[in-house]
C-alpha positions as CSV (number, residue, x, y, z in Angstrom):
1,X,-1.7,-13.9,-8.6
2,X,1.8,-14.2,-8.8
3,X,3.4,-16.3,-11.3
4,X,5.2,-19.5,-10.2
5,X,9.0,-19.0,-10.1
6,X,10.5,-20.7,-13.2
7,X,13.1,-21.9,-11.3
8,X,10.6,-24.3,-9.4
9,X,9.8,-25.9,-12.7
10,X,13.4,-26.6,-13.6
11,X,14.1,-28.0,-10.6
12,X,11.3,-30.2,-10.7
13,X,12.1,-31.5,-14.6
14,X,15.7,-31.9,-13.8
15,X,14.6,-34.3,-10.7
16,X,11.9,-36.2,-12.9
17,X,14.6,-36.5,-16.0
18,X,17.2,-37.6,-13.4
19,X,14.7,-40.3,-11.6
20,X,13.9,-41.7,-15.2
21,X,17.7,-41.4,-16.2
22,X,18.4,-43.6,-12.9
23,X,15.3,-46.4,-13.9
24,X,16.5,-47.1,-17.5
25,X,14.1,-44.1,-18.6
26,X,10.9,-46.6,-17.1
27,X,8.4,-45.2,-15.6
28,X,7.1,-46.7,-12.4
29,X,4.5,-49.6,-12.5
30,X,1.0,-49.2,-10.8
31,X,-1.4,-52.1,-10.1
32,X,-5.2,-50.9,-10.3
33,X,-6.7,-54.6,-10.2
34,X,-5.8,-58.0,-8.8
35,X,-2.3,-59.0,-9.4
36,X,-0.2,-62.5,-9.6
37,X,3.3,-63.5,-9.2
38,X,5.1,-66.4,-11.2
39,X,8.3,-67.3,-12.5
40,X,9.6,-65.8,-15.6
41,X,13.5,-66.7,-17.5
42,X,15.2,-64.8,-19.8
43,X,15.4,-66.1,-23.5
44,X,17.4,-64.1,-25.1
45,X,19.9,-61.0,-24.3
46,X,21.1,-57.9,-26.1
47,X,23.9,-55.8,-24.8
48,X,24.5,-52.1,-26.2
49,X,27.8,-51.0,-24.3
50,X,27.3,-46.9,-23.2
51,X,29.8,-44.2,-22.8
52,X,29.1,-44.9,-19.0
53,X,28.4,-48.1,-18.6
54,X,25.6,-50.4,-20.9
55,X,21.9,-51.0,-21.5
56,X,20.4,-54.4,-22.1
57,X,17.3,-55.5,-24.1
58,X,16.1,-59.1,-23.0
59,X,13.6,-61.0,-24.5
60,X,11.8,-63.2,-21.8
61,X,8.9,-65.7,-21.0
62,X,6.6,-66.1,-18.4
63,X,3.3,-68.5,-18.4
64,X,-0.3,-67.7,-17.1
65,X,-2.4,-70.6,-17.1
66,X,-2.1,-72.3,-20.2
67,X,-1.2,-69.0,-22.2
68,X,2.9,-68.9,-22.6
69,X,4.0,-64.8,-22.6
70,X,7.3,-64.3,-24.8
71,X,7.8,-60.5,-24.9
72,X,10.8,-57.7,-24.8
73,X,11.7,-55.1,-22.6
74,X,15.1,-53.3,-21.1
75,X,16.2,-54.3,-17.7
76,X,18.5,-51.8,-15.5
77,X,21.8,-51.7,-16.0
78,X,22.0,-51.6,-12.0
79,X,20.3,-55.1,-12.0
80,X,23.6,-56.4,-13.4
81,X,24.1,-58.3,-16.6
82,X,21.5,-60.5,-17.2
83,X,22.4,-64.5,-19.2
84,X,20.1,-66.6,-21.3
85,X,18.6,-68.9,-18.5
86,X,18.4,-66.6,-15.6
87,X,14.7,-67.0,-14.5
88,X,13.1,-64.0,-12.2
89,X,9.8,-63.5,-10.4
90,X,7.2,-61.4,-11.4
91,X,4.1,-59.6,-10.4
92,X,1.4,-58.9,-13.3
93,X,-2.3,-58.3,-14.5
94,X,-3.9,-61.1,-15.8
95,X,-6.2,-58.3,-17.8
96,X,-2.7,-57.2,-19.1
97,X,0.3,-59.5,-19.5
98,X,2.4,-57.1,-21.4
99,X,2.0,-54.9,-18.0
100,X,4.0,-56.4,-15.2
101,X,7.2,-55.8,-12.7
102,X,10.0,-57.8,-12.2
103,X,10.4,-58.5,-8.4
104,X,13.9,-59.7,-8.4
105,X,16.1,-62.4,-10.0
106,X,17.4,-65.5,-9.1
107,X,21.0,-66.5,-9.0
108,X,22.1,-68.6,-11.7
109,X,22.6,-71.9,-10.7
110,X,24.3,-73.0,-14.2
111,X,27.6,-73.2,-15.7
112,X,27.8,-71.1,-18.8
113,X,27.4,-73.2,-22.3
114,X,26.7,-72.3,-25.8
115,X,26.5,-75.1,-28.8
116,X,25.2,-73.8,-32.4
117,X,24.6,-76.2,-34.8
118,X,23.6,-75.5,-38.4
119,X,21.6,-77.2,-40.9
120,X,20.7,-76.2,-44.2
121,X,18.6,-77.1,-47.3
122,X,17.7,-75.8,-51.3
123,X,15.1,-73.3,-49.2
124,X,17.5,-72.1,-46.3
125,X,19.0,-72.9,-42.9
126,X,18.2,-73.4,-38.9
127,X,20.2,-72.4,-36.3
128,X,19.8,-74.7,-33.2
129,X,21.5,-73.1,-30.4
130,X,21.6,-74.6,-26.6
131,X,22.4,-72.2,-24.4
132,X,22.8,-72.3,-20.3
133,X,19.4,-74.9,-20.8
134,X,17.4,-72.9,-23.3
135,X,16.6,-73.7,-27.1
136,X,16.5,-71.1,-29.9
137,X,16.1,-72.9,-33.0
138,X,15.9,-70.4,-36.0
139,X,14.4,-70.7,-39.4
140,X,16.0,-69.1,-42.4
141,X,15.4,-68.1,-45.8
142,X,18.2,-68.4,-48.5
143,X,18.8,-64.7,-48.3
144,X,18.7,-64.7,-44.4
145,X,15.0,-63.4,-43.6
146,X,13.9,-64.9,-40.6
147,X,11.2,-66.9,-40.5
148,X,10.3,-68.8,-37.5
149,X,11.9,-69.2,-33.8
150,X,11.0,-71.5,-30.9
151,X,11.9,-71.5,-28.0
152,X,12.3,-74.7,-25.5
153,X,14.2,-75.9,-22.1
154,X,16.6,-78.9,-23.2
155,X,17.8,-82.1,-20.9
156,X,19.8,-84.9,-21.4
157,X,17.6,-88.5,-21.1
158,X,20.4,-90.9,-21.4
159,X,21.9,-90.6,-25.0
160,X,18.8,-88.1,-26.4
161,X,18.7,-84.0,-26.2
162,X,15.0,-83.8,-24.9
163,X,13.4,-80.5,-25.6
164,X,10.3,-79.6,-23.4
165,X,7.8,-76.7,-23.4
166,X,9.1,-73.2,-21.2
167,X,8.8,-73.5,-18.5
168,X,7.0,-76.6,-17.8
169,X,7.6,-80.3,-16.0
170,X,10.3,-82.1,-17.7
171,X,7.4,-85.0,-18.3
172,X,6.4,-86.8,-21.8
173,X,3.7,-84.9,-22.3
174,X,5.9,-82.0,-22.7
175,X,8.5,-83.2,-25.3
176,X,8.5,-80.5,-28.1
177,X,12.1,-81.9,-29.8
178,X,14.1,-85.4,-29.5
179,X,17.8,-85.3,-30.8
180,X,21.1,-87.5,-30.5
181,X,24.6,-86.9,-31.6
182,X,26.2,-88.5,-34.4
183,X,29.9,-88.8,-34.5
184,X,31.6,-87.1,-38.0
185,X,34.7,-87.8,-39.9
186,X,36.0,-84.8,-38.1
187,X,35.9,-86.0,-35.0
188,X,33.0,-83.6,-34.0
189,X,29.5,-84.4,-33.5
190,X,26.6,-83.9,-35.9
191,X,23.1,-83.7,-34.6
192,X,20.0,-85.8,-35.9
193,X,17.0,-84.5,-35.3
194,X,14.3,-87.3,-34.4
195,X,11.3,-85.8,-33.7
196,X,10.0,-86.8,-37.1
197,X,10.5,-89.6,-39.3
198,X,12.3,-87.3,-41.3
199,X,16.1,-87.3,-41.7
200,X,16.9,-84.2,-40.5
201,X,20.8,-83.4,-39.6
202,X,23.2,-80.3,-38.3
203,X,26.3,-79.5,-38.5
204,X,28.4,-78.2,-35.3
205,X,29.6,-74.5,-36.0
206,X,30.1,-73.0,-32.0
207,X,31.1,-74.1,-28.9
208,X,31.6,-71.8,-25.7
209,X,32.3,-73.0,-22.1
210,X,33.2,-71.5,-18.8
């Protein structure tokens, strides 16, 4: 029996490695069992810029039933720059929620904010950051070692920052977080956290716009 030309086999590792190259390196998704779609958005993103162009790492959040999925994964470059906020649709397992395919995203229908706001204590500091409708609020230890983050969708009610569950109805029932602004000698605004009877207060450190 003759042996396979070797030049067959190069070909076919150079087309494999340049199909993977072209997906972000991701191998194609197969469904064996019954599949569901739902709405996912994007929580948090991190760019890596590339000799030819970039990659991006996003963490994101999807729910199935009453089970929220918060979970990372790289998204092609050829997908274009992804935002916190941008929500997508999805196909997945319900055997397997870390297994699923994103269908395609929707166009973002906000205008691009970011406030961070810092409060500290003798054991550490938060970072509450809104950002295009999404909540990261970040607990600290003294030395920096993260401890903690939630996540939330935010809303103005009148004079209150409303925080609700991901993606849920913006109903009572689904308040996580309640805070107002209070003015400062500085002319900038503080924020009071009063979801507790606690007195709980942060300082404005960023503001971004477009």
């Amino acid at each position: 029996m003759k042996l396979l030309n070797p030049y067959f086999f190069g070909l076919l590792f150079l087309s494999v490695f340049a199909y993977l190259a072209y997906n972000s390196f991701q191998f194609p998704k197969f469904f064996f069992g019954e599949t569901q779609e739902t709405k996912g958005v994007v929580l948090d993103v991190r760019i890596r810029s590339l000799r030819h162009g970039f990659s991006q790492n996003v963490t994101y959040a999807f729910r199935h039933s009453d089970s929220l999925v918060i979970g990372d994964r790289r998204v092609k470059s050829k997908r274009g720059m992804k935002s916190v906020g941008t929500t997508f649709k999805l196909k997945y397992e319900p055997n397997d929620l870390t297994y699923f395919e994103i269908i395609h995203f929707y166009i973002p229908n906000f205008t691009y904010e970011e406030v961070k706001y810092i409060g500290r204590d003798s054991t550490g500091y938060t970072e509450v950051i809104f950002k295009n409708g999404i909540l990261n609020k970040s607990d600290f230890k003294q030395g920096g070692e993260l401890i903690t983050t939630t996540y939330g969708e935010y809303k103005w009610q009148n004079d209150t920052l409303e925080v609700y569950e991901l993606l849920s109805t913006f109903e009572k029932e689904n308040v996580m977080m309640k805070f107002v602004e209070i003015p400062s000698k500085d002319e900038y605004f503080r924020l009071k956290d009063i979801s507790t009877n606690g007195q709980t207060y942060f300082s404005l450190f960023l503001i971004k716009r477009d």
